[in-house]
N, C-alpha and C positions, 0 to 999 in steps of 0.2 A: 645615500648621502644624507646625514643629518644636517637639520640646521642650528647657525653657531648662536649659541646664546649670549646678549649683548654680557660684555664684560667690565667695560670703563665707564665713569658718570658721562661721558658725551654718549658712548655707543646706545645707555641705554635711557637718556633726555633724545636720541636722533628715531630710536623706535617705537616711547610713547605720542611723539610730536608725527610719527608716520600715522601712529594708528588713528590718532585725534583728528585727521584732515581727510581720513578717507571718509565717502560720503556713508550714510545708512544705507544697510540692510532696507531690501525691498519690505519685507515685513514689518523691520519697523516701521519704516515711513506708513505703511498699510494701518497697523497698531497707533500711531500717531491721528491719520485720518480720521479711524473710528473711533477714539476717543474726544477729537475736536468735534465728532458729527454728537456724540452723547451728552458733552458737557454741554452744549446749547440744547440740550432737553429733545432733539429729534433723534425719532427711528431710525434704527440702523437697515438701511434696505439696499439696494443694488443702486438706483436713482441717489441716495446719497450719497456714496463713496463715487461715484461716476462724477456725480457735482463740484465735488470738494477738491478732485482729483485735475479735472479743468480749471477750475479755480486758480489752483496752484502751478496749473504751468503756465497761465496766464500772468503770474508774478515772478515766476522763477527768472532768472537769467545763469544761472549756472549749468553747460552744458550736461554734469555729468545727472545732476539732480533730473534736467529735462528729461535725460532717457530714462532714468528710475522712473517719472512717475507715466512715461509713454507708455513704459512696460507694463507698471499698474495696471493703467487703465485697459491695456487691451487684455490682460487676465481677464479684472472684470466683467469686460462686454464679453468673453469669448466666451469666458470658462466658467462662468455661474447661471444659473435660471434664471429667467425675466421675473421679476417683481409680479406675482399674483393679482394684488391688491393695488387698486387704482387710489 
């Protein structure tokens, strides 16, 4: 079964306006992180994206955003090497 490619000016203002409202991609929001941790001049390490990552759900109120960055963060903690350097 393919899918139908929008046809009329609503069908296809109804599928940019779908794609506009779904939240980000885990990666970006990830690529987002790391770039707020650089533009303030600090290292990029496991400690700072774990920070930035609670930061944010400390502020967030939108359900779907919470789970994106829950999921984040237990990547993070699970799936990468403790920080070396103290």
């Amino acid at each position: 079964m393919q899918n139908a490619l929008p046809q009329t000016d609503k069908e296809i203002a109804e599928y940019f306006n779908a794609a506009a409202n779904k939240p980000a991609s885990e990666m970006e929001i990830l690529g987002a992180v790391v770039a707020e941790i650089l533009q303030a001049g600090a290292p990029i390490s496991n400690k700072a994206i774990i920070s930035k990552l609670i930061h944010r759900l400390e502020l967030e109120s939108d359900v779907a955003s919470l789970d994106i960055y829950r999921q984040l963060l237990e990547l993070v903690v699970h799936k990468t090497p403790d920080d070396l350097s103290v």
